[in-house]
VEXKELO-632172 format. One record per residue: x negated, y, z negated of N, C-alpha, C in turn. Coordinates in nm, 3 decimals, padded with zeros to 5 digits, always signed. Layout:
VEXKELO-632172
     n.x     n.y     n.z    ca.x    ca.y    ca.z     c.x     c.y     c.z
       X       Y       Z       X       Y       Z       X       Y       Z
...
//
This chain:
VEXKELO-632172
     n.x     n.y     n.z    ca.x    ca.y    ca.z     c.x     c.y     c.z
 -09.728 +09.112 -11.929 -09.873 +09.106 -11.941 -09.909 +09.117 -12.088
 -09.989 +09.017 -12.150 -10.049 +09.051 -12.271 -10.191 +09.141 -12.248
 -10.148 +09.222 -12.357 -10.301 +09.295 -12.388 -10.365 +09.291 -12.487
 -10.458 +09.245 -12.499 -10.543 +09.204 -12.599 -10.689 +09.294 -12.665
 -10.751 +09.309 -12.742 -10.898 +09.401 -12.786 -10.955 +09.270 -12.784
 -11.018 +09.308 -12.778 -11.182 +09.140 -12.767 -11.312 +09.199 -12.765
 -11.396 +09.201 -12.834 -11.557 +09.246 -12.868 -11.623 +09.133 -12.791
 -11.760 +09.171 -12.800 -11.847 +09.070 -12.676 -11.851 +08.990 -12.781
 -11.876 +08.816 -12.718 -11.897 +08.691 -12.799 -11.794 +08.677 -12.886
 -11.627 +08.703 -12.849 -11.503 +08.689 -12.842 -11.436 +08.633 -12.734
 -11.332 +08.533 -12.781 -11.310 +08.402 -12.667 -11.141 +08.477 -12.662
 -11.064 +08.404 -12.551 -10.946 +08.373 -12.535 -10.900 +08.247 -12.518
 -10.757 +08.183 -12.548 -10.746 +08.039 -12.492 -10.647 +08.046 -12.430
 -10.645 +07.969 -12.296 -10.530 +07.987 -12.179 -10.503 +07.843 -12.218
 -10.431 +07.755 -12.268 -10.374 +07.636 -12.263 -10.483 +07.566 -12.331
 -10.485 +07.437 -12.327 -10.582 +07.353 -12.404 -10.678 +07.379 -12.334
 -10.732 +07.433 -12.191 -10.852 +07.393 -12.139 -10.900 +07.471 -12.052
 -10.880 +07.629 -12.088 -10.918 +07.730 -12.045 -10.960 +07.838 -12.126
 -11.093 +07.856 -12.126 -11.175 +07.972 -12.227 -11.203 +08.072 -12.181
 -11.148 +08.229 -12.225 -11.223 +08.331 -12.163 -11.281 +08.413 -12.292
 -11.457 +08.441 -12.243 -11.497 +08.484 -12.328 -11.570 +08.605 -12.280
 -11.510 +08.696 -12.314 -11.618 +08.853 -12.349 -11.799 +08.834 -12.399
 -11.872 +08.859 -12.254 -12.004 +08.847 -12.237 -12.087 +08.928 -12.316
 -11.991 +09.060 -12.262 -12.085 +09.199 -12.314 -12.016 +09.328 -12.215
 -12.004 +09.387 -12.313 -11.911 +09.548 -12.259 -12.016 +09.653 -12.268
 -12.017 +09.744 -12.147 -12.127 +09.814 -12.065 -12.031 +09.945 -12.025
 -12.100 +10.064 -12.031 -12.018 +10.179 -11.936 -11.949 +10.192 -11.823
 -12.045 +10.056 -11.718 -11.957 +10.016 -11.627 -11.880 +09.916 -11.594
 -11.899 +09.811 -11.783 -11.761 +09.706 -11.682 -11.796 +09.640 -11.804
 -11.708 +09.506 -11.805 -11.717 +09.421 -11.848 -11.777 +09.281 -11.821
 -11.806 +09.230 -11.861 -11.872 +09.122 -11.835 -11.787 +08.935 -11.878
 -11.721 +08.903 -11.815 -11.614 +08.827 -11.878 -11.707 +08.667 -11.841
 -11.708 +08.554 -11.945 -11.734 +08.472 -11.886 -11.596 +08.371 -11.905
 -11.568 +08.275 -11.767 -11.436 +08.196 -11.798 -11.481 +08.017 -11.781
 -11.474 +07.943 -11.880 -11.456 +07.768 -11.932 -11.327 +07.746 -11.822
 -11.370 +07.655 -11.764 -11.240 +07.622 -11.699 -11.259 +07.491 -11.626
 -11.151 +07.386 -11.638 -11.139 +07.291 -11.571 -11.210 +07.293 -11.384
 -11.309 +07.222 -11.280 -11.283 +07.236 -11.215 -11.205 +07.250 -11.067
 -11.097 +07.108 -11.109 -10.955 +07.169 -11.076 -10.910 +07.316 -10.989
 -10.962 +07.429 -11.135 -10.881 +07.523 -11.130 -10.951 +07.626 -11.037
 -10.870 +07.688 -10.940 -10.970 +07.802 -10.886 -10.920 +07.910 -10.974
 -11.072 +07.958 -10.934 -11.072 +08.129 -11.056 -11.154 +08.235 -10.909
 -11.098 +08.331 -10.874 -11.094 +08.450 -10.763 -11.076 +08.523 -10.825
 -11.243 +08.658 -10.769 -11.140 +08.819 -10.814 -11.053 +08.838 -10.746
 -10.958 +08.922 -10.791 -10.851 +08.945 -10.703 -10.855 +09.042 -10.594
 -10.963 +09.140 -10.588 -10.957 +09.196 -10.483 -11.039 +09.129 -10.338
 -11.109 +09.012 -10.421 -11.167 +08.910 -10.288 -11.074 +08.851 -10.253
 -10.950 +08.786 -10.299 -10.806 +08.744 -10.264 -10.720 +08.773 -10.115
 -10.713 +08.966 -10.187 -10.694 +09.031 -10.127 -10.706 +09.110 -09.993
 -10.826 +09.078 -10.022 -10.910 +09.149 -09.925 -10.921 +09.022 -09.781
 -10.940 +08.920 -09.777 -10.908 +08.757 -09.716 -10.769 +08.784 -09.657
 -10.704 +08.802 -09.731 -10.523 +08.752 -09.717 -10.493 +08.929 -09.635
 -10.549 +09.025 -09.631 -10.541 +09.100 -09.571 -10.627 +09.091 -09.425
 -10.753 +09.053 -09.412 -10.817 +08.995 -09.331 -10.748 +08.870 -09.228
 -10.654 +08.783 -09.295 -10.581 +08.681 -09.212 -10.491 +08.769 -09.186
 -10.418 +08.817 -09.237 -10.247 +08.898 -09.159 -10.315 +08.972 -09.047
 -10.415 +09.077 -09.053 -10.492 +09.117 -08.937 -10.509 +08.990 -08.783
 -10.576 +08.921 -08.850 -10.625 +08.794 -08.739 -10.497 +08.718 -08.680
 -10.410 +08.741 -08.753 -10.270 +08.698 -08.683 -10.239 +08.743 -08.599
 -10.196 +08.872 -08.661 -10.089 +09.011 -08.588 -10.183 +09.050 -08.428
 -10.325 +09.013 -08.443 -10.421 +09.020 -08.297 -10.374 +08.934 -08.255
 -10.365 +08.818 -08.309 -10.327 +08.703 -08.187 -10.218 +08.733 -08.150
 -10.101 +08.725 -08.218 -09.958 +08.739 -08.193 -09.947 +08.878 -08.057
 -10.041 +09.017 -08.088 -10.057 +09.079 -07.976 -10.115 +08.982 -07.836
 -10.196 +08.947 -07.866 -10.281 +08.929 -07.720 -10.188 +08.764 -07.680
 -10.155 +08.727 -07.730 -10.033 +08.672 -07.725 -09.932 +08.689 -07.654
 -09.825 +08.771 -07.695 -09.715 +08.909 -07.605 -09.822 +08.958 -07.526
 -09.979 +09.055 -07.507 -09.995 +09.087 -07.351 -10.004 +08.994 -07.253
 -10.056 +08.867 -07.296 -10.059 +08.776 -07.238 -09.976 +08.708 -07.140
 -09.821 +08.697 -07.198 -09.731 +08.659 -07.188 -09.651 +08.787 -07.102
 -09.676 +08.915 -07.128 -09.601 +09.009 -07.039 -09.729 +09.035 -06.907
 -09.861 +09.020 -06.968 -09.918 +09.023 -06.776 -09.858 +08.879 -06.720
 -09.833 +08.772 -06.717 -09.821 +08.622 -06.707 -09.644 +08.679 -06.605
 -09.540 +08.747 -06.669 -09.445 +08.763 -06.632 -09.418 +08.890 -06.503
 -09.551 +08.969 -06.534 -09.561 +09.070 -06.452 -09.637 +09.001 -06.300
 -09.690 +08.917 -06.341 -09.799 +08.854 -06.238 -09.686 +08.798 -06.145
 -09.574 +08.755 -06.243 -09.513 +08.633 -06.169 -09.365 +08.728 -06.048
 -09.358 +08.838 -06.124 -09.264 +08.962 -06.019 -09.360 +09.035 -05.921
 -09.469 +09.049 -05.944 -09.538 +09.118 -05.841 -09.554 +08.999 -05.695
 -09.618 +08.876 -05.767 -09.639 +08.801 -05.639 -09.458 +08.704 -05.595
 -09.349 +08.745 -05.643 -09.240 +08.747 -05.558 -09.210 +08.855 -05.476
 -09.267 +08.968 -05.448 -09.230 +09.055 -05.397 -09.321 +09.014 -05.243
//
């Protein structure tokens, strides 16, 4: 990871065609603005996160109700042989 100091209305350059520039620094945050091809997606990362944790959830439900599904389906099918 590079770490860098940057004052507000201070840029960065990611390759020929990516600008990040320091908006304005505040007690509570920073303010970053980013130039960027639109091509490129740009995500906070905890909205990323937070999604991609949200899908493994929505899986792992299906994949359950899935298996109960599949074990009432097998239970159904020994009860009415009896």
């Amino acid at each position: 990871m590079l770490v860098l100091t940057r004052r507000a209305n201070e840029s960065i350059l990611i390759g020929d065609d990516i600008t990040v520039t320091i908006l304005g620094v505040t007690p509570g945050g920073v303010r970053v603005g980013i130039d960027a091809p639109q091509d490129k997606r740009i995500n906070r990362a905890e909205i990323v996160l937070a999604v991609s944790d949200e899908n493994q959830g929505a899986v792992q439900s299906s994949n359950d109700d899935d298996a109960e599904n599949a074990l009432r389906s097998a239970l159904g099918r020994i009860a009415g042989s009896d």
